[in-house]
Structure formats: C-alpha cells, structure tokens
C-alpha positions in Angstrom: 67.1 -56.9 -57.8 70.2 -54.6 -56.5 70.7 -51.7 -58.7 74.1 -51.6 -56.9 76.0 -54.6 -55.2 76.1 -54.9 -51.0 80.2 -54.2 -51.4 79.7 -51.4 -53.4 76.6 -49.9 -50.9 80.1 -50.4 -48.2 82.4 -48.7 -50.0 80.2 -45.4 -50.9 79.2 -45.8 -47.1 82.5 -45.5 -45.8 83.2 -42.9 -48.7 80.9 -40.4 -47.0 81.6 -41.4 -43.6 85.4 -40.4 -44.3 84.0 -36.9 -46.2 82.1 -36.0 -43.4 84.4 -37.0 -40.8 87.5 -35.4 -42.2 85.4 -31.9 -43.0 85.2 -31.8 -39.4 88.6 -32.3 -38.7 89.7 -29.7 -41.4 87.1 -27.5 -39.5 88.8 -27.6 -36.6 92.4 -26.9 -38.5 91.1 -24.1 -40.0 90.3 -22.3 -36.7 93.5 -23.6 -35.6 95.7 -22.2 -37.9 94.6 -19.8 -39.7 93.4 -15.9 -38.2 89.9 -14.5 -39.1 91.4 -13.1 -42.0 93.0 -16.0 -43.4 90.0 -18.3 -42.8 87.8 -16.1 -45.3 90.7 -15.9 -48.1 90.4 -19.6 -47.4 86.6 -20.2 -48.2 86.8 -17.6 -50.4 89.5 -18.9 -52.9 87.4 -22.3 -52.4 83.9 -20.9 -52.9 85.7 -19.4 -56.7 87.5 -22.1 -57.6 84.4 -24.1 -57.4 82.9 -22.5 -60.6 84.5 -25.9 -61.8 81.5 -26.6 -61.7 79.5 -24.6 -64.1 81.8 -25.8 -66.3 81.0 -29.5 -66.1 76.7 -28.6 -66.3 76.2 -31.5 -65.0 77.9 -33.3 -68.2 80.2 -35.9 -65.8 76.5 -37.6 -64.9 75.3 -37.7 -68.4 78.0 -39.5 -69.4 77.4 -42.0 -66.1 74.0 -42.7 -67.5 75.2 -42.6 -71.4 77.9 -45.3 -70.4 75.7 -47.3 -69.0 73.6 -47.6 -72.2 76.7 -48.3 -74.8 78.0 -50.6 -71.8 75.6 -53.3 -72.2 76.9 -56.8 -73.5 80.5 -55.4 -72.9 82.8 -56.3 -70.3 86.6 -55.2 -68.6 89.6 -56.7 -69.5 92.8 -56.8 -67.6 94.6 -52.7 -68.2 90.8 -51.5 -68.8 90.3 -53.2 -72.1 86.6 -53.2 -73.4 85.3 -56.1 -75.1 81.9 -56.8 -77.0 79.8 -56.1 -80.0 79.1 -52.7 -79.3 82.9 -51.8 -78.0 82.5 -49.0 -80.7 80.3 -46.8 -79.5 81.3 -46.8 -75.9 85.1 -46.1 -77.3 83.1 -43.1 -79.3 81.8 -41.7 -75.6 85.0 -41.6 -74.0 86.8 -40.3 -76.9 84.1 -37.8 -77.5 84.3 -36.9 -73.4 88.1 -36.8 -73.4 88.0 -34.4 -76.1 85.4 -32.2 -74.6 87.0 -32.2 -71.6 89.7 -30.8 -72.9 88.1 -27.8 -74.0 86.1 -27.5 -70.9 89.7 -27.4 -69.0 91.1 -25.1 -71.2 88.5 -22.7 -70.7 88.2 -22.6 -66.8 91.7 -21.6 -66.8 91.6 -19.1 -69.1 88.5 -17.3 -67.8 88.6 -17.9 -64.2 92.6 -17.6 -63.2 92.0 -14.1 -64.9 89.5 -13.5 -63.2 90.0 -14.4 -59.9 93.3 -12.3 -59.8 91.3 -9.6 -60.5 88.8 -10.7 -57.7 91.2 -10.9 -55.1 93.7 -7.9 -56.1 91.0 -5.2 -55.4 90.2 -6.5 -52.2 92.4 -5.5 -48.8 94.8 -8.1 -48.2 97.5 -6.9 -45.9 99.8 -9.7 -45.0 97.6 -12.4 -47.2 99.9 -14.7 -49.4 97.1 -15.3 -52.0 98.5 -14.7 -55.1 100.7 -18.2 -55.5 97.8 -20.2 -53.4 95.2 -18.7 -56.5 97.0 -19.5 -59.4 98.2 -22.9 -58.4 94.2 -23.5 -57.2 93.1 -22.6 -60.2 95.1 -24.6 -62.4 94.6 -27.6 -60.6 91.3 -27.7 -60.4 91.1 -27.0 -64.3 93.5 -30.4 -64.4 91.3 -32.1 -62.5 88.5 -31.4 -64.8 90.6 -33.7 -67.3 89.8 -36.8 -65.1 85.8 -36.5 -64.4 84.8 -38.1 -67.4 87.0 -41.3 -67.0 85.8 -41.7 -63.4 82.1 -41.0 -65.5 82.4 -44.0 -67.9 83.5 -46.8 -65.5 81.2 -46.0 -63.0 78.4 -46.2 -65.7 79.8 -49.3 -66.9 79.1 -50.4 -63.7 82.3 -50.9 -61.6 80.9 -48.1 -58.8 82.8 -50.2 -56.5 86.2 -49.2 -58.3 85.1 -45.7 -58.6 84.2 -45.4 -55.0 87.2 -47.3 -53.6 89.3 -44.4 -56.2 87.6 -41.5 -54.2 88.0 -42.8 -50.9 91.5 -43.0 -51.4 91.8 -39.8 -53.1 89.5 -38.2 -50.1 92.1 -40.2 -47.1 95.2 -38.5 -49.5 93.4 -35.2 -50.0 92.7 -34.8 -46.1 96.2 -36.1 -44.8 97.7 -33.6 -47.0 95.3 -30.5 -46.2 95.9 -31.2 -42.4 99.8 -31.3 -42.6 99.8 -28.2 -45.3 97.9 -26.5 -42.1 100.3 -28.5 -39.2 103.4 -27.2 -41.1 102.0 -23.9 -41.4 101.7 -23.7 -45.2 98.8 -21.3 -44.6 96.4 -20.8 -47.5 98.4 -23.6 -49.4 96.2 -26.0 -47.9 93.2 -24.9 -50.2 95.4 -26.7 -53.0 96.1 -29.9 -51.4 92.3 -31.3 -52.7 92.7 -30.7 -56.6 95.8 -32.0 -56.2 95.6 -35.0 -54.4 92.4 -35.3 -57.0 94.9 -35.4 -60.3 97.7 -37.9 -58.6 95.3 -40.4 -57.1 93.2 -40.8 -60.1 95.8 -40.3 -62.9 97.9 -43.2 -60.7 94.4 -45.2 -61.2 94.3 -44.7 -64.7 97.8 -45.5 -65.9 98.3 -48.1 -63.6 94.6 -49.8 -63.9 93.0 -48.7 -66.7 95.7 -47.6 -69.4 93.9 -48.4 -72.3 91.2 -46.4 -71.4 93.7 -43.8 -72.1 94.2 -45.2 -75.2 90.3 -45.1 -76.3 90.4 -41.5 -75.4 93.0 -40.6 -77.9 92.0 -43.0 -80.4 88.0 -43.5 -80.1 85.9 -42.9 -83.2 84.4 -39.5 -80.9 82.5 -38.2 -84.6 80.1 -41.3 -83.8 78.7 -38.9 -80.6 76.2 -36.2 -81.7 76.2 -33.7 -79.0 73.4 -32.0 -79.2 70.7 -34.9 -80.3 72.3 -37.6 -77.5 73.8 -35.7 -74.8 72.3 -32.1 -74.4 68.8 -33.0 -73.9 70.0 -34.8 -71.0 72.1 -32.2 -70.1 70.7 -29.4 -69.6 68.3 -29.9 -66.7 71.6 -30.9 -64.6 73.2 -27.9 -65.9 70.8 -25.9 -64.2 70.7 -27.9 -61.3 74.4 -26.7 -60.8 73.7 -23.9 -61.3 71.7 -23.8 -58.6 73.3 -25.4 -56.5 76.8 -23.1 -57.2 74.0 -20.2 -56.4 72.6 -22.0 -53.2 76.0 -22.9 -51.1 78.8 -21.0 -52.5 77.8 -17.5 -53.8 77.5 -16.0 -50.4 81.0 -16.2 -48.9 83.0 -14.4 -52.2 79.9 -11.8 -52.0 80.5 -11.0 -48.1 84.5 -11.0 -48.5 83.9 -8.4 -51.6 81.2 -6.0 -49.9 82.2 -6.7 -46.4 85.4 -8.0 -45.5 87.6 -11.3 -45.1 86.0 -12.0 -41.5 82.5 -12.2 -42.0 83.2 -14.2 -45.3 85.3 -16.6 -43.3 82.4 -16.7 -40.3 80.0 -17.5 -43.4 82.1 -19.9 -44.7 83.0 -22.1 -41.7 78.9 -21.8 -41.0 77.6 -22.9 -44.0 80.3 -25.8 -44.3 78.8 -26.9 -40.6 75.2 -26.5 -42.7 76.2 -28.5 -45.9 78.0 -31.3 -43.4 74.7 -31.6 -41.9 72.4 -32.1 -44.9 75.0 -34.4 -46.4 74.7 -36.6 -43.5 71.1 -35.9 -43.3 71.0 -37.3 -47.3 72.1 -40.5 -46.7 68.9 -41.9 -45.4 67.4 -40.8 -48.5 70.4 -41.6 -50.8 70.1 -45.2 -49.6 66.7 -46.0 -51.0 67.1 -44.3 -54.2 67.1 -47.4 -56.0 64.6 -49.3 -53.6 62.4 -46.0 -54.4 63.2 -46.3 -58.4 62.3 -50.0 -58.1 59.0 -49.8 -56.9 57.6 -46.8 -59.2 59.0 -49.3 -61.7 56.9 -52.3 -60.7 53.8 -50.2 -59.3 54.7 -51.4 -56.0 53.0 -47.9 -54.1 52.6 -49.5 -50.9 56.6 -49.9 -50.8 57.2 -46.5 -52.4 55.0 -45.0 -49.8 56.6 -46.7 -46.8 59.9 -45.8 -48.0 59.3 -41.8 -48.4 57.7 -41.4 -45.3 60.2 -43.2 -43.3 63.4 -41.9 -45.3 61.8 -38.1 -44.9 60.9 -38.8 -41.9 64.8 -40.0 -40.4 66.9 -38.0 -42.4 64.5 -34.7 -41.1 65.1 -36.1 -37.6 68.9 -36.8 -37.8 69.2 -33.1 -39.6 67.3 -31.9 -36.0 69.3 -33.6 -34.0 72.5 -32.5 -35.3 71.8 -29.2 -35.4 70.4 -28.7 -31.9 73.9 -30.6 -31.6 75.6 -28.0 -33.5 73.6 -24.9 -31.2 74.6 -26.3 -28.2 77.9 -26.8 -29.1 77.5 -22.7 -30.4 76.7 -21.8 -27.1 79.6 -24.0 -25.4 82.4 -22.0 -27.2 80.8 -19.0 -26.5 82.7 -17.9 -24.6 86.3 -18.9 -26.5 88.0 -17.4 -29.4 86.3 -20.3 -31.4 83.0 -18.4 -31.3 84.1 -15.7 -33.7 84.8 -18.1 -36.1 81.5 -18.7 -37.1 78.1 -16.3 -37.0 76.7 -15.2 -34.3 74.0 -17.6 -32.5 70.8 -16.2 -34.0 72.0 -16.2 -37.9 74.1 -19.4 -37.2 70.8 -20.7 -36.5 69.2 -19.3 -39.0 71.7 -21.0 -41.9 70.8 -24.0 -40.2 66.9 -23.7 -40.5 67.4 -22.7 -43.9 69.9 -25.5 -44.7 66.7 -27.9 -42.8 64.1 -26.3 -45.4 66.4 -27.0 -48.1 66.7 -30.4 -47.1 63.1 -31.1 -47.1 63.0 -29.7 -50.4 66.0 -32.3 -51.5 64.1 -34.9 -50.0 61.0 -34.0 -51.7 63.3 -33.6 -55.0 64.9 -37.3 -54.8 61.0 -39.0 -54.4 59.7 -37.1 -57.4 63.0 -38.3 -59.0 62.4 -41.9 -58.5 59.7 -41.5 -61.7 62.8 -40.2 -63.9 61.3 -36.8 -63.8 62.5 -33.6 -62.7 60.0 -30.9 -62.0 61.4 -29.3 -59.0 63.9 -27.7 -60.9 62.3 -24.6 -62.6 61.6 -23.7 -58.6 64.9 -24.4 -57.7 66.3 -22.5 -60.3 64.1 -19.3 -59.1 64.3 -19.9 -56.1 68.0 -19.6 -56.4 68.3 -16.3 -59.0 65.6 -14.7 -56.1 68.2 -15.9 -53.1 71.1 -14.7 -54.9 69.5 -11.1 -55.2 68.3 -11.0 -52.5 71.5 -12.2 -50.7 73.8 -9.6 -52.7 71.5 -6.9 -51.4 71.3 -7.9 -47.5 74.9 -8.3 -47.8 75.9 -4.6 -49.4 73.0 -3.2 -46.4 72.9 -5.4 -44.1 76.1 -7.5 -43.8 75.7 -11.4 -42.9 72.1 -10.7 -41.3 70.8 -9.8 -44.8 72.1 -12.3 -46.3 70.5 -14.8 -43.6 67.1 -13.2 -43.6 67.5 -13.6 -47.9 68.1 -17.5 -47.5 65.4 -17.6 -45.0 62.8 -15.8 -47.1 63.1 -17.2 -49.8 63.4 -20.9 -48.6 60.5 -20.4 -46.2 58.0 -18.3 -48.5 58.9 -19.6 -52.5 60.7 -22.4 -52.5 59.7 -25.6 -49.7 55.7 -24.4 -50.4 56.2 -24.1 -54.5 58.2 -28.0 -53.9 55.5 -29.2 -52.0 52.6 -28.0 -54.5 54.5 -29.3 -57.2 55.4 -32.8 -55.2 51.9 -33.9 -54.0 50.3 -32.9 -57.4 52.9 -35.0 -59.4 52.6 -37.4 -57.0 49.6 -38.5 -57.1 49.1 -37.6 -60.9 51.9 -40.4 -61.6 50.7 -43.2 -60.0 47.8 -43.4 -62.5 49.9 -42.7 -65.4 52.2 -44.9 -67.6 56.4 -44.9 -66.5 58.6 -42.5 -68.3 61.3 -44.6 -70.2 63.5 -41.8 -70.1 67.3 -42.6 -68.1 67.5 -42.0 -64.6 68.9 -39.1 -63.2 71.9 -39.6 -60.2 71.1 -38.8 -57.1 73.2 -36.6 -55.4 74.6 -34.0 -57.6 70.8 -33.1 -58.8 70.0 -32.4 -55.0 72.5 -29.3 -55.4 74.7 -30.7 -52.9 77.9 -28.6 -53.5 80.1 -27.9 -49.6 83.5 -27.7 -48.9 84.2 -31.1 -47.1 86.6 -32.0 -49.8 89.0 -29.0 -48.7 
C-alpha cells in the first residue's frame, strides 16, 4: 500500500530539490549584494518575522490530519466542490480554520510589527533602509498566515500532489523574485519577495481552482468544531515542537545583531542557513520512508522496520558528513577572499555544523520513534532548547558568536543526543511487545523542528 502516490513522491522530490538549490543561489546573492551590515539586517528581519510561527503551534498539521479524518467517503468536484455524506463536517473544519486564522493573522500583526520596530529602532543602523522592508515583512507574512489552513485541508484530503505542485511554483516565483529584488539592487527588499510571492501564488490557486473552498470558509457550519476536545490535544505537542524549533535555528542571529552587532548576526545567519541546508538534504533519506516505517510498525513487520532505520540513519548521517566536509573545504578555499567574512570563522563554522550533525541524529532518532504515532522526544527537545537558548544569550552578551557555539555544542552533545538516545532504545524495544497506538499520525517534517531560511 502507498500512503502517497509515485507522482506525488516526484513532485515533493523536486519541491525540495528546488528549496535547496535556490537557498544556495540566494546564498550567493546575499554575499553579492548586500555589505556585512546589510546581510545581518537581512537574517535578522527574517529570523523575526519568522515568529509566524508560534503563531500557527503547529495548528496547519492538525488540520492536515483532521482533514483527513472528515475526508473519507468525500471527493473533489470541478472549482473545489466537496461531495459526500459527511460534506458537513469537513465544511465545519475549514470554516472553523478560516475563522481562526483570521484571528491568528490579526494578532501577529499587531504584536510583532510593534514590536519589531521597537527591535530594530534601538539598534545602530546607519545607512540601513529597514524601516519600509519591516513593516511590509511583517504584514505579509501575517497575510500569508490567511492561506496555511486551505493548503492544510486539501493536502489532508489527499491531493498532496496539488499542494506540492502549489509550493513548487510558489518556491520558483518566490526565488526569481528575491534574486532580481537583489540584481536590481532593491537591498533589504528582497527579504519580502517570499511572503509575497506566498499570498499571490496560492490566493491565484484558490480563486482560480478551488473557489468554493472559499465559499465553505465563509459559509461552513465552524460551531460543529470543538476546539479544545478535537483539535488541542492534538495540538499542543506540535506547538511545542515549534517552539523548539523557533528556539533551535532562529533565536541566535536577532540575539547576536542585539548584544553584538549587525556583522556577526549576518556571519551567524549565512552559517546556520549553510547548517539547516545541510540537514534538510540530509532528511530526505529519512523523510522518504516515513510511511514505509509507519507501515511496518502497523503490520508488526520488525524485520522491515529494522532494515529501514539503520539504513535511512545510516545514509542521511553519511550524506550530512559528506556535505559538510564539503562545506569545510570549500571554508578554507575562500579563505582567503572577501567571501570568508561572510560566514564564522573556520573553527565555530565547524562547530554549527557538528551541532547541526548531532541535531540530525537526534531528528533521525525523532522520526523512527514517530513511526509508532508517539512523540516522546519532545519534553527533551523542549529542554534542550530553553537550556540552549540560555545558554546562547549568555555566550553571546560574554563571549560573542564563540559562546553561542560552545552553548549549541553543549547542550547537543551532553543533554540532548544522549537523553534521545535513552529515551529511543527504551521505547523501542518497549513497543514492539506492546499493542499499536490508534492515535493520528503526526507529519514528518515540521515535528523534526526544521525551520531555515531557504525560502528567503
């Protein structure tokens, strides 16, 4: 049985193949076009607008998993008509989604815009333009919040092929338009050109494809959805999973630019984007057999499940190697060019990578343990994060960048990859003699706190 058609395995394939590749080519604009300075307002504006994400808590995947449930026995009509005996209550989802949505936009811009002007204007920024690029950041990535849950509910009905085919689009738009922002010499008005190119190319989807979606949303029967008895217990664990995340990849570079200055939170920037590249690529050999994995804890196939973990681990730890001895060699190349600056220096640029390797292990360890439809990894990850983030904030008010590498290292290294590997071999072996947890699966890729800037 495929969980997810051959055509649709293509399409998220080529998906992440264009994410990955196109980060590297808005890499190499960045250095390009914009001075030291300018790259860390860059990263930095990025790194706050993307507490879009505490917003959503996880809520978008909820809903994939929740529309997959009303879904069943329904099918799509021509202009995204629903039809079925239980049309109702997956019209009461996207209603009820819409509407919170709403809220959810609402209040990202009215807490952070605020907030991020007062950010920004008590930091040095002689001859920054950031004021415009902010406020127009801000507000579209609060729009584009108005978009998630539709994208949720179709790809829970099961059209990830759609989906999929929408963000590779959106990503090809989104990376066109951040590379000619930086060829024209728009400056820090390329941080916009993703949100934006996020609200055109999926709002053109929905009115052109799926209008009476649009149509549920305003009209659905959303008092049918009890929030807190069918979504939050589902919720929550993914909320804090963001969390982390937000904590484990983006907290770093706004500290720097606020205790340091604009340089060293562009050099931590560029670095840890090179990190979260990696891992992202690294993923995909675990990604793959995510529902091979789920399939064989289903039918007690252990054997299978087995084979598949150690090989997966075992790949996706060799391609993260291999492309960051890639990455170290290629440090030491540029070296000796104005390129160098642009990122740490050798040792701590290492350093992000070994920790970004631990952290892998840990996601790898994470997406196994996941396969059951159980999370325990996420109380570690969720100290494990609080302790980095400390930890971080100090190194970097003492100890600049350094502290905050020796904090990611630490913390990695002594708490969390022993804690998650405790944790994994006791669960694992405890679940194999106990009965399956009927409880819905949980996605894959947000839960492994994958959050980078490869979209920008």
């Amino acid at each position: 049985m495929r969980l997810v058609p051959t055509t649709a395995l293509h399409v998220i394939l080529a998906q992440r193949m264009w994410q990955a590749g196109s980060g590297v080519i808005t890499i190499v604009m960045i250095t390009s076009f914009l001075n030291p300075a300018q790259q860390g307002w860059y990263f930095s504006l990025l790194s706050l607008s993307a507490l879009y994400t505490l917003f959503d808590m996880g809520l978008s995947f909820v809903l994939v998993q929740a529309a997959a449930h009303e879904f069943v026995g329904l099918r799509w009509r021509a202009g995204g008509l629903v039809e079925g005996g239980n049309a109702e209550r997956f019209a009461a989802v996207t209603a009820w989604a819409a509407r919170h949505y709403l809220w959810l936009t609402l209040g990202f811009a009215i807490i952070i815009t605020p907030a991020g002007m007062l950010f920004f204007s008590t930091t040095s920024a002689a001859g920054i333009d950031w004021k415009m690029p902010w406020l127009v950041l801000a507000s579209a990535s609060a729009a584009a919040l108005l978009v998630l849950p539709f994208m949720a509910v179709v790809e829970g009905s099961g059209e990830v092929r759609e989906v999929y085919i929408v963000r590779l689009i959106q990503g090809v738009v989104a990376g066109f338009a951040t590379w000619l922002a930086f060829l024209s010499g728009a400056g820090l008005w390329a941080v916009v050109m993703t949100p934006l190119a996020t609200i055109a190319i999926q709002g053109l989807w929905l009115a052109r494809w799926k209008p009476n979606l649009l149509k549920l949303a305003l009209h659905g029967p959303h008092r049918l959805i009890r929030w807190r008895q069918e979504i939050w217990p589902h919720q929550w664990q993914l909320g804090l999973g963001w969390v982390c995340g937000y904590l484990l990849t983006q907290i770093y570079t706004p500290v720097l630019f606020k205790v340091q200055d604009a340089v060293v939170a562009g050099q931590m920037g560029l670095t840890m984007t090179a990190s979260n590249m990696l891992g992202l690529l690294a993923l995909s050999w675990i990604t793959r057999h995510v529902p091979a994995m789920s399939r064989a804890v289903a039918m007690r196939e252990w054997a299978q499940f087995d084979a598949l973990c150690r090989r997966d681990l075992m790949w996706s730890c060799l391609a993260f190697v291999a492309g960051a001895a890639a990455l170290c060699v290629l440090h030491r190349l540029l070296s000796y060019t104005p390129y160098a600056d642009r990122v740490l220096p050798f040792w701590l640029f290492a350093g992000v990578l070994v920790s970004g390797f631990l952290g892998h292990v840990q996601n790898a360890l994470g997406a196994q343990l996941r396969s059951f439809r159980r999370e325990p990894l996420i109380w570690v990850s969720l100290v494990g994060a609080v302790l980095m983030a400390t930890g971080a904030v100090w190194g970097a008010v003492h100890y600049s960048a350094t502290g905050v590498v020796l904090s990611l290292l630490a913390v990695q290294a002594l708490v969390i990859l022993p804690a998650s590997t405790v944790i994994w071999r006791n669960c694992i072996s405890r679940w194999k003699t106990s009965p399956p947890v009927a409880a819905a699966a949980l996605p894959s890729d947000v839960e492994l706190g994958i959050v980078s800037h490869l979209d920008a």
